[in-house]
C-alpha positions in Angstrom: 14.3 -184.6 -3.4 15.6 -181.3 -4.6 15.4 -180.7 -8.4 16.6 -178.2 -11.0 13.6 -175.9 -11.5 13.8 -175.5 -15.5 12.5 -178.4 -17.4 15.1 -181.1 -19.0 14.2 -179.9 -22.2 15.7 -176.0 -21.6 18.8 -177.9 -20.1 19.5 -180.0 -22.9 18.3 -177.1 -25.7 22.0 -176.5 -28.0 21.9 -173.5 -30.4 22.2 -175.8 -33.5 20.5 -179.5 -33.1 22.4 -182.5 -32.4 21.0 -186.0 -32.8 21.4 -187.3 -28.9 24.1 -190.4 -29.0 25.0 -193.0 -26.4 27.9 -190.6 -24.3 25.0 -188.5 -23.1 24.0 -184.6 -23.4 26.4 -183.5 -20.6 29.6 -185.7 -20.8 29.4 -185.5 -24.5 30.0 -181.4 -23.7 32.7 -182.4 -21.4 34.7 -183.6 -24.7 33.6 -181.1 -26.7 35.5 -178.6 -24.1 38.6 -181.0 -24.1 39.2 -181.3 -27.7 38.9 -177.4 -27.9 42.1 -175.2 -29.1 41.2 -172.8 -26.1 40.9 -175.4 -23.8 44.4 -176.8 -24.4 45.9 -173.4 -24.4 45.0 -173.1 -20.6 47.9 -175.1 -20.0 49.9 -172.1 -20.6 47.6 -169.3 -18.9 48.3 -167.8 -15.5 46.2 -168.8 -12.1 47.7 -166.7 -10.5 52.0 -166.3 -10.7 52.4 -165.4 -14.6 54.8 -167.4 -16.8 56.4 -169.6 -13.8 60.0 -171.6 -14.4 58.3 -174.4 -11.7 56.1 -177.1 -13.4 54.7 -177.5 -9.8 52.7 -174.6 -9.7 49.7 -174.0 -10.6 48.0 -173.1 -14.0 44.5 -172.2 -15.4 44.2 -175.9 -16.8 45.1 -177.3 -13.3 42.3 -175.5 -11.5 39.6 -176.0 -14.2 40.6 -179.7 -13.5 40.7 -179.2 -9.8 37.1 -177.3 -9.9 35.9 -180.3 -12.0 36.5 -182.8 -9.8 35.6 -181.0 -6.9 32.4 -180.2 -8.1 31.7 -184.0 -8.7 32.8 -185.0 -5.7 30.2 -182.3 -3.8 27.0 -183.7 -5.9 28.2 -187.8 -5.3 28.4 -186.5 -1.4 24.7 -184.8 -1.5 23.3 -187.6 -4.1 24.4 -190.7 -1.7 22.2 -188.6 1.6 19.3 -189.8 -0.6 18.1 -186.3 -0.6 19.4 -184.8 -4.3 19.5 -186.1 -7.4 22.4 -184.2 -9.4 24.0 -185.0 -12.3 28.2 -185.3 -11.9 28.8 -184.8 -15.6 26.9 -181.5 -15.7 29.2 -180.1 -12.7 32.4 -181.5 -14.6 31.4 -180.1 -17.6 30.4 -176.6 -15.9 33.8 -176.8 -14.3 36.2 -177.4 -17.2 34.5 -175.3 -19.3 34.5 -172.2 -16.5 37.2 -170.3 -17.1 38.0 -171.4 -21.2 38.2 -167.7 -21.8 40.4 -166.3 -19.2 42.8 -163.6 -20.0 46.8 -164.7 -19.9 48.1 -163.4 -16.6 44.8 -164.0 -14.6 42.7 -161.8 -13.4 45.5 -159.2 -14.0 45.2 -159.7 -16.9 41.5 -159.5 -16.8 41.8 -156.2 -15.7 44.3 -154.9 -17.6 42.2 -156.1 -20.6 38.9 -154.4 -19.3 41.1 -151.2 -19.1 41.8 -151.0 -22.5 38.3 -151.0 -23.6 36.7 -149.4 -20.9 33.7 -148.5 -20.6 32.8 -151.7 -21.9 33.6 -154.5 -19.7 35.6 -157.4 -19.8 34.3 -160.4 -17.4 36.4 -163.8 -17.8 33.3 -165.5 -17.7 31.2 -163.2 -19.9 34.2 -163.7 -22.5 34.4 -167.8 -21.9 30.8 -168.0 -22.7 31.7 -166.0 -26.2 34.5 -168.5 -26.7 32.5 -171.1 -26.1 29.3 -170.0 -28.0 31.0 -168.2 -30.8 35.1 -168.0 -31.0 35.8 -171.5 -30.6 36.3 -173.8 -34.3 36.9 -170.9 -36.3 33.5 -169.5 -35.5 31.6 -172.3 -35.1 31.4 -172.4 -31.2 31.4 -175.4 -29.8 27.2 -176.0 -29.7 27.0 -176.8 -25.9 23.8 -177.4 -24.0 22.1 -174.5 -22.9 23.0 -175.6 -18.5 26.6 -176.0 -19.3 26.4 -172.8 -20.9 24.9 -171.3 -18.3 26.7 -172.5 -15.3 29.9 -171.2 -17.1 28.4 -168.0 -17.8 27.4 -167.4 -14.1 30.4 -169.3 -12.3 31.9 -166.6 -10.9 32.5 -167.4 -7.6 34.6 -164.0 -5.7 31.0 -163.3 -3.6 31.8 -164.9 -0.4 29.1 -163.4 1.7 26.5 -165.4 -0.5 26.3 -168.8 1.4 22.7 -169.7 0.4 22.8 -170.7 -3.4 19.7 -171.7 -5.4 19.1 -171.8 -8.7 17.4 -169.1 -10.5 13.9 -169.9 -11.1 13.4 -168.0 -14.5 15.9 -169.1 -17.4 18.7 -166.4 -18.0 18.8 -165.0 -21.3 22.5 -166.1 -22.0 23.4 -163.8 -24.7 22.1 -160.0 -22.3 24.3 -161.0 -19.7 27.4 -158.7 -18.8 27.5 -158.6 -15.1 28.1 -160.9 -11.7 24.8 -160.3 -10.4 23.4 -163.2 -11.9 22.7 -166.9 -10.5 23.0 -170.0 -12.0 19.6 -172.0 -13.0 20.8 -175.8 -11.9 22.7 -176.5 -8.7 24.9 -177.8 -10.6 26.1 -174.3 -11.5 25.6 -173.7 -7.9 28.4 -176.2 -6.9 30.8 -175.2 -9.3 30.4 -171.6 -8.2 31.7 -172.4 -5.1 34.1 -175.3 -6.3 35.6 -172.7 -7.3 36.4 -171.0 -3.7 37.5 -174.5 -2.4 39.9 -175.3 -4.8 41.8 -171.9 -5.8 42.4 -171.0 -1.5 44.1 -173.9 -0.6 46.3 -174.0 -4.0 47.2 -170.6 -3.9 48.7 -171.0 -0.7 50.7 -173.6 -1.4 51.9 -172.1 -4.1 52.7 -168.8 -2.4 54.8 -170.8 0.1 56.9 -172.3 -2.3 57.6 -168.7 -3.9 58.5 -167.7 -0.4 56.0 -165.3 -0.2 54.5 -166.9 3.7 55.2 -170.0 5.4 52.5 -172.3 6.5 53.2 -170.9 10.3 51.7 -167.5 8.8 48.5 -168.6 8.3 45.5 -167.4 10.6 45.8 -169.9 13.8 42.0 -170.5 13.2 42.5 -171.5 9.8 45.5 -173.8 10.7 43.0 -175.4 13.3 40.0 -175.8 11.5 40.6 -176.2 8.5 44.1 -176.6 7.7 47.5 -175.6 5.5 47.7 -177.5 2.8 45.9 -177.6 -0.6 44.6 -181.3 0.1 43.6 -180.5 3.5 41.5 -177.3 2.5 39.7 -179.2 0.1 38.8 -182.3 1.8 37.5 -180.1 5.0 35.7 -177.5 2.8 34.0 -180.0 0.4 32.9 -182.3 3.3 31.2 -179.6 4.9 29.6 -178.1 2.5 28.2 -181.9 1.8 26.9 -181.9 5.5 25.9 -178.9 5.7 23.4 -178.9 2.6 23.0 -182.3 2.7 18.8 -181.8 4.1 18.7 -177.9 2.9 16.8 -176.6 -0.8 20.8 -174.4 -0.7 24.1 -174.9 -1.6 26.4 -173.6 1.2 29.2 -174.2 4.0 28.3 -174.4 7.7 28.0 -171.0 9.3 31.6 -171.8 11.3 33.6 -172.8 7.9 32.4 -169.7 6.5 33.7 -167.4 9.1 36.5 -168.9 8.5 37.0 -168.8 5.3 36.5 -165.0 5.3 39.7 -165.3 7.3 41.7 -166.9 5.1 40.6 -165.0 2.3 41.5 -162.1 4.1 44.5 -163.6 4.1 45.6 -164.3 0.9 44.8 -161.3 -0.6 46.5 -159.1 2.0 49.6 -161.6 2.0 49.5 -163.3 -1.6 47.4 -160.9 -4.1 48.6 -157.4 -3.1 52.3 -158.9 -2.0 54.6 -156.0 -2.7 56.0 -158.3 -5.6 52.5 -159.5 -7.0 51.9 -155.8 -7.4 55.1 -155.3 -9.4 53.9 -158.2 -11.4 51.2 -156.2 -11.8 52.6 -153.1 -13.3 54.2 -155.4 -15.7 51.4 -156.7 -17.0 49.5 -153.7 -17.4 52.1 -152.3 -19.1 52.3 -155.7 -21.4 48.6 -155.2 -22.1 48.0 -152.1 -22.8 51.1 -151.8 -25.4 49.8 -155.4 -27.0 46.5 -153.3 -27.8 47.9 -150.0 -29.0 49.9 -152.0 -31.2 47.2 -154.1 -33.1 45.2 -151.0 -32.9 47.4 -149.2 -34.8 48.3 -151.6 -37.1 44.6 -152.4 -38.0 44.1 -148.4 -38.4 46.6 -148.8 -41.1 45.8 -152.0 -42.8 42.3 -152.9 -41.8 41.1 -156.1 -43.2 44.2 -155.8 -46.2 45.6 -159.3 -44.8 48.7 -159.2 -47.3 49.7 -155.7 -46.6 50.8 -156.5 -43.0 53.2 -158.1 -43.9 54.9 -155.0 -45.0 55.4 -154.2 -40.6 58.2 -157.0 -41.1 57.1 -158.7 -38.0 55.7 -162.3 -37.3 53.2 -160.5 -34.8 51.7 -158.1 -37.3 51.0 -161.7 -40.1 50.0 -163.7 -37.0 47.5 -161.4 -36.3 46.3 -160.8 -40.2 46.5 -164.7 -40.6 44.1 -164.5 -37.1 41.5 -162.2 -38.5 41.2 -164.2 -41.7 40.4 -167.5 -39.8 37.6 -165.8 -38.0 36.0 -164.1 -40.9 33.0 -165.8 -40.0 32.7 -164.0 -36.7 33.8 -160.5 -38.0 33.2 -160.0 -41.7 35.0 -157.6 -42.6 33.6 -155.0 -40.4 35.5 -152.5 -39.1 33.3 -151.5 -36.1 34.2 -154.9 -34.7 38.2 -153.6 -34.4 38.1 -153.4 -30.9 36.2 -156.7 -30.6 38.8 -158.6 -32.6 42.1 -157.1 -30.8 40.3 -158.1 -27.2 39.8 -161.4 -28.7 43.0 -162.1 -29.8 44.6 -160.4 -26.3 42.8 -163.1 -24.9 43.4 -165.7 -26.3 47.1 -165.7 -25.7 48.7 -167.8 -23.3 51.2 -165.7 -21.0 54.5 -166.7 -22.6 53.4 -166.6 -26.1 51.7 -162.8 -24.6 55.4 -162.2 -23.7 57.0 -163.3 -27.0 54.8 -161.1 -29.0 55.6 -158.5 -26.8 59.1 -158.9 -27.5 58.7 -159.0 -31.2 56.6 -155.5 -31.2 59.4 -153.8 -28.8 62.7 -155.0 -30.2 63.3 -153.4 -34.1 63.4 -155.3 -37.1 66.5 -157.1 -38.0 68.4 -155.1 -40.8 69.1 -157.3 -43.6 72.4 -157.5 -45.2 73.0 -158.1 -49.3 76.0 -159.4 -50.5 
């Protein structure tokens, strides 16, 4: 029966102790994620159209559900061929937790952030592991187990010639880590990774089609075929697959057909959805949105530094919000100004994508003039 390769005792290990109780190490994380603040602002953070006027389409809270489930489902498939022995509430947890500290606007966002403080990088899941670790409760972090941790930190999934995933055998050393190249150490991890494929394709097209950006009778014949053109479809071939297929295998992967495949419909949607002449408008708009969000609290901070009171004289909401910010994460920053760039990239992404717009329109628009009588 294929097993983790770390010891229980690394998997359960949480940077401050917790006496065990009766919910158990992983599903006890799994509430720990929901009851979060940046867990319940995901509800208003981009997959992948920003700020949409349809309550149909998708956002980040949806797919970290969607990933979830999936990701449950694929170890209840490989558990009931009486060859694995996975747990379903470490690959929930993994999932809802994966993407707690994406950017607003998506992954243009993402990049829009990273450009700001370049050469330092800005990963979504590099920064949801520091959410989860260290931003989260004012500070206090939200004291998950070291495997939740871990699949979060390495979830990302946008490798598609990788169909072969194993765990790492050595334990990753959670706090270095500030790249892609590195591989979960449960399967677990390995499922949500590609959890992750399955369930943003399918949704993204059916989304795209109700933005009018393709019809269903645009997508690749083969795809339509084999594996088909709607979000439920997509799933329900792609996770039974990838149950059969690794069902007697020490690997996580899809069959070597479904992966042709699915290079073509990824090929697809970024040629027809992603770089869409109006996605890359989008674009412009948010990089122009990000980039003026961070001049402004840089400049205001150049100013006022940790004075909290004296931002108040900018006569703008944004300028307090973001003192009244800084003061209830003391505990992370103390005071220091070498962390300025640290705090503004924080707070950047923490927003949701219409409260990103809002404050954009409070930094653009003057300040009301006040009449006496």
């Amino acid at each position: 029966m294929n097993k983790n390769p770390l010891t229980p005792d690394i998997y359960y290990k949480r940077t401050r102790p917790q006496t065990p109780d009766v919910r158990g190490e992983y599903f006890r994380d799994q509430t720990k994620i929901i009851h979060s603040l940046p867990f319940r602002r995901l509800k208003h953070k981009t997959q992948v159209f920003f700020a949409p006027d349809n309550d149909h389409i998708c956002t980040r809270i949806e797919h970290v559900l969607h990933v979830a489930t999936i990701a449950a489902a694929i170890c209840r498939g490989l558990n009931q061929s009486g060859n694995w022995n996975l747990d379903q509430d470490l690959a929930y947890a993994i999932g809802l937790g994966h993407d707690i500290g994406h950017a607003p606007f998506g992954h243009e966002g993402e990049k829009a952030l990273a450009a700001c403080i370049a050469p330092t990088p800005f990963l979504h899941e590099v920064n949801s592991f520091r959410v989860v670790e260290l931003l989260a409760n004012y500070g206090e972090g939200l004291n998950l187990t070291y495997a939740v941790k871990d699949g979060i930190l390495c979830h990302c999934g946008e490798d598609f010639a990788t169909n072969q995933l194993r765990p790492s055998s050595t334990p990753n050393e959670l706090e270095k880590i500030n790249h892609r190249r590195c591989f979960p150490t449960t399967y677990e991890g390995c499922i949500v990774r590609v959890a992750d494929k399955i369930a943003y394709l399918g949704r993204d097209i059916e989304d795209a089609v109700k933005a009018a950006l393709i019809t269903r009778e645009d997508i690749p014949q083969i795809v339509q075929d084999e594996i088909g053109t709607s979000n439920g479809e997509i799933i329900n071939t792609l996770t039974l697959d990838l149950i059969e297929h690794s069902k007697d295998k020490d690997y996580i992967g899809f069959s070597p057909e479904k992966t042709d495949i699915i290079s073509e419909l990824k090929k697809f949607n970024y040629e027809r959805i992603y770089h869409n002449a109006q996605m890359r408008q989008r674009k412009a708009t948010i990089d122009k949105c990000i980039e003026n969000l961070f001049d402004y609290f840089r400049t205001i901070f150049e100013k006022y530094g940790f004075d909290y009171g004296a931002y108040e004289q900018e006569g703008k909401q944004t300028a307090t919000s973001f003192a009244n910010y800084m003061v209830s994460m003391e505990k992370v920053y103390h005071q220091d100004p070498a962390q300025r760039d640290s705090i503004i990239t924080d707070y950047i992404a923490g927003m949701t994508d219409s409260y990103a717009l809002s404050v954009m329109e409070d930094v653009i628009l003057p300040n009301s003039i006040k009449f006496f009588s």
